[in-house]
Residue frames relative to the residue before (quaternion, step in Angstrom):
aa qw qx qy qz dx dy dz
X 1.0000 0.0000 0.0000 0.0000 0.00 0.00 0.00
X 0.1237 -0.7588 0.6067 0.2021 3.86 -0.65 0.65
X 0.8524 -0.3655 0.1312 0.3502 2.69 -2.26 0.72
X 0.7702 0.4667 -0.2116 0.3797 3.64 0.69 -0.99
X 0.7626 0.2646 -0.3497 0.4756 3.61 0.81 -0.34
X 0.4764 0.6366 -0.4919 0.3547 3.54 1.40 1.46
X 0.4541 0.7163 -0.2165 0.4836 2.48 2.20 -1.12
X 0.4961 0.6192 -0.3543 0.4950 3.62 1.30 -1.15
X 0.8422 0.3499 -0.1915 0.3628 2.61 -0.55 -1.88
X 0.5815 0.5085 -0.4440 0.4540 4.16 0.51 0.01
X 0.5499 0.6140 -0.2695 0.4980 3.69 1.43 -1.14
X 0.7182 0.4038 -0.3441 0.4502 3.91 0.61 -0.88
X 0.4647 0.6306 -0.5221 0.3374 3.97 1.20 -0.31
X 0.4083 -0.7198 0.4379 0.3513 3.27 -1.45 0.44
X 0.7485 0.2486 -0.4013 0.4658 3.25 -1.30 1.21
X 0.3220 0.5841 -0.7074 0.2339 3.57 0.94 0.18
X 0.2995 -0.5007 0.8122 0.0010 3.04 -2.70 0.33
X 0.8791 -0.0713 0.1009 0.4604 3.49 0.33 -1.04
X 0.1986 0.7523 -0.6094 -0.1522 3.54 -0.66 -0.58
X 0.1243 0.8011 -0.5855 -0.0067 3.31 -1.55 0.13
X 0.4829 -0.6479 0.5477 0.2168 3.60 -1.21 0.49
X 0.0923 0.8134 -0.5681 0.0850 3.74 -1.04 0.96
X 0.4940 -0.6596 0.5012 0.2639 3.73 -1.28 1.22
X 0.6453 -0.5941 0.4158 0.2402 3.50 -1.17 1.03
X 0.6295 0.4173 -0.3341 0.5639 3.31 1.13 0.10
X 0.8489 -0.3779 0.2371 0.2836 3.42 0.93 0.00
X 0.6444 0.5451 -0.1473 0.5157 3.73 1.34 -0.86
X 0.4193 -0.6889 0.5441 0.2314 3.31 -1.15 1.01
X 0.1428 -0.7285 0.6497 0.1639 3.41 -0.90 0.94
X 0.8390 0.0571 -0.0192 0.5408 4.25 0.81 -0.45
X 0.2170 0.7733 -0.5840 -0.1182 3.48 -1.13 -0.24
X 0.0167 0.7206 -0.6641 -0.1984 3.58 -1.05 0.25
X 0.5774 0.5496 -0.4955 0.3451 3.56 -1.90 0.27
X 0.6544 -0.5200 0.4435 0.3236 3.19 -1.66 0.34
X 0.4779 0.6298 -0.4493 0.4160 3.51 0.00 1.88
X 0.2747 -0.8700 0.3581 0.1987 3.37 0.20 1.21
X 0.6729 -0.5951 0.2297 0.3747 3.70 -0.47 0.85
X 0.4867 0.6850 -0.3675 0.3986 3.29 1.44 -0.93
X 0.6126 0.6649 -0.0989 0.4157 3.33 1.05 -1.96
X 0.8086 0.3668 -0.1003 0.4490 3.20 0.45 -1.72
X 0.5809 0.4441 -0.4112 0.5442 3.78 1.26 -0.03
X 0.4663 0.5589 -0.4783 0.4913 3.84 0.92 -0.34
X 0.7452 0.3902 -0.3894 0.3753 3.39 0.15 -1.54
X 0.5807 0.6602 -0.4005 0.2577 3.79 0.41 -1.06
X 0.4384 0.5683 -0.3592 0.5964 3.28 1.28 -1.18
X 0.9080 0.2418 -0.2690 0.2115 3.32 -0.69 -1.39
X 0.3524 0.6143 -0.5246 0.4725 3.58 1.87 -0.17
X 0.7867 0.4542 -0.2700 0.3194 3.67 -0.32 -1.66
X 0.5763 0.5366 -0.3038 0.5364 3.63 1.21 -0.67
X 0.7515 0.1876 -0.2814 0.5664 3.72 -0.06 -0.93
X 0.6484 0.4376 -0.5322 0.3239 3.83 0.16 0.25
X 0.7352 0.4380 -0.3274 0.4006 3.41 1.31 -0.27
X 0.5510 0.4446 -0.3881 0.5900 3.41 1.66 0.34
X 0.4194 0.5282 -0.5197 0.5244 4.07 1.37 0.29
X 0.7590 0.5495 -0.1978 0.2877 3.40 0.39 -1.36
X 0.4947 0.6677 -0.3501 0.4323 3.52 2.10 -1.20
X 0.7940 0.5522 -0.1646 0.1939 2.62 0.62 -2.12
X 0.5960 0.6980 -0.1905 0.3483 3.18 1.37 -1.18
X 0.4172 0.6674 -0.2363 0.5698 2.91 1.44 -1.98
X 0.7829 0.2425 -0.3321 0.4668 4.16 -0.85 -2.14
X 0.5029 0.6195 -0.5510 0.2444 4.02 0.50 -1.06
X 0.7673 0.3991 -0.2740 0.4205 3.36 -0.22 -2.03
X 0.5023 0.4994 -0.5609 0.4286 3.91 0.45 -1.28
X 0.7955 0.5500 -0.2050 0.1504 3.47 -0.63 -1.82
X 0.7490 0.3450 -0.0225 0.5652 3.21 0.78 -1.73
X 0.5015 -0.5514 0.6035 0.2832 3.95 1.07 -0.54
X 0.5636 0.6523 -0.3892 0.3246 4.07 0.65 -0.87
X 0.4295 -0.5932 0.5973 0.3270 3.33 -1.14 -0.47
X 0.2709 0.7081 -0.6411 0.1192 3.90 -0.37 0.82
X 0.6636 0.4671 -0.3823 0.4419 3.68 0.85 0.76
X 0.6224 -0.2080 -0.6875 -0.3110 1.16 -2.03 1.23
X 0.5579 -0.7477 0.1661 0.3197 3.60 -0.56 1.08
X 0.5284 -0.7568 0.3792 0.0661 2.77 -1.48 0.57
X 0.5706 -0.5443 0.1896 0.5850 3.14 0.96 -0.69
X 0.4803 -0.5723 0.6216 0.2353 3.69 -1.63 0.05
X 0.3426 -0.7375 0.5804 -0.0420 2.93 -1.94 -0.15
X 0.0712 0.8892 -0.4516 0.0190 3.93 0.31 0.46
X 0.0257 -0.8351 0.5472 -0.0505 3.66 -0.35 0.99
X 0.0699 0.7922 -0.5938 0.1221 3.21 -0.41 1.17
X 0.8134 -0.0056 0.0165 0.5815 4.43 -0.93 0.28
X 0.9452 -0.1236 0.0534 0.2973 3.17 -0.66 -0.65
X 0.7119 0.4254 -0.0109 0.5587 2.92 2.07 -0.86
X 0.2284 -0.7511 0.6148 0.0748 3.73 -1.17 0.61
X 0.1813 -0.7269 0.6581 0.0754 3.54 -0.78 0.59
X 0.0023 0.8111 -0.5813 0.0647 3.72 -0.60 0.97
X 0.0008 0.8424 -0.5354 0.0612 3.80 -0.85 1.07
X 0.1148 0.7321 -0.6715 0.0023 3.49 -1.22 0.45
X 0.8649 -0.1100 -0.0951 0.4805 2.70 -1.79 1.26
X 0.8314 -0.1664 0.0718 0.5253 4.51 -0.52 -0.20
X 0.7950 0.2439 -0.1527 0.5340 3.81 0.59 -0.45
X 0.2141 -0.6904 0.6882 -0.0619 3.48 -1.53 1.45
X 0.3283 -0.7071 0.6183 0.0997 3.11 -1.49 0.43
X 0.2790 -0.6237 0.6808 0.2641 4.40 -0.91 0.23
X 0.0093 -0.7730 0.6316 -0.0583 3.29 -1.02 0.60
X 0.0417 -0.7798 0.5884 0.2098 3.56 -1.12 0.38
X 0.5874 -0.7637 0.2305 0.1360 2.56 -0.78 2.02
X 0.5917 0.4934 -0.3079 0.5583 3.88 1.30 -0.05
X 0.7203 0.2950 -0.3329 0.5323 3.46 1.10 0.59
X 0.6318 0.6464 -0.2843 0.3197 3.47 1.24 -0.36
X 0.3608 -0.7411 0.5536 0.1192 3.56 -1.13 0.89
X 0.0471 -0.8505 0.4761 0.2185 3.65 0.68 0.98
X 0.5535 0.7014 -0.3312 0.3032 3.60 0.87 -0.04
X 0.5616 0.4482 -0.2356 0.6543 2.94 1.72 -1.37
X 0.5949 0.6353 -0.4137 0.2672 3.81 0.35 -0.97
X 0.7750 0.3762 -0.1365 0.4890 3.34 0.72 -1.86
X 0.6513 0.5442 -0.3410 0.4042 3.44 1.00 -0.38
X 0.6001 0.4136 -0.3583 0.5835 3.72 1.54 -0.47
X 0.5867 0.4922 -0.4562 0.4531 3.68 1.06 -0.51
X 0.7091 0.3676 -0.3596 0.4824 4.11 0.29 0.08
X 0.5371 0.3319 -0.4972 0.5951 3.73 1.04 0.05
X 0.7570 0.3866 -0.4241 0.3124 3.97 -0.23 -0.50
X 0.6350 0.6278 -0.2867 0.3471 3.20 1.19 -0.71
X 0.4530 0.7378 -0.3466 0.3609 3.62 1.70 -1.15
């Protein structure tokens, strides 16, 4: 499947807004949806950032607690109206009164693979 008909296939969830693929260091590598590139290179930053502080935490979790929280997966931020949802390099915008986080996170680990 290439980058773009994942990008799709994140676009057909309900309540998507946006989706897009980004480079662990930070850089937008795709987006589709109603988000202007400026925007959507901001978010990348903040994808690659909170996935490497998802990834810390997980990492101090399992040490600490003995659990299993590795190796992560992804996160999730919900704030007013909207939810932002990521795995492994590529996230999706949702609005969060249409969204199926079940169906979401569960296409986010098939697109991510």
């Amino acid at each position: 499947m290439s980058e773009g008909q994942k990008l799709e296939r994140l676009m057909k969830l309900k309540g998507a807004v946006a989706a897009g693929k980004f480079t662990m260091d930070g850089k937008l590598v795709e987006h589709k949806g109603n988000l202007p590139k400026d925007i959507a290179e901001m978010v990348a930053m903040m994808c690659a950032a909170n996935t490497m502080m998802g990834t810390m935490q997980a990492n101090g979790f399992t040490k600490l607690t003995g659990m299993k929280w590795t190796p992560f997966h992804g996160w999730a931020v919900a704030a007013g109206d909207y939810a932002v949802c990521v795995m492994g390099t590529y996230g999706v915008f949702v609005e969060m009164n249409k969204a199926d986080f079940n169906e979401i996170f569960k296409t986010l680990m098939e697109v991510a693979k």
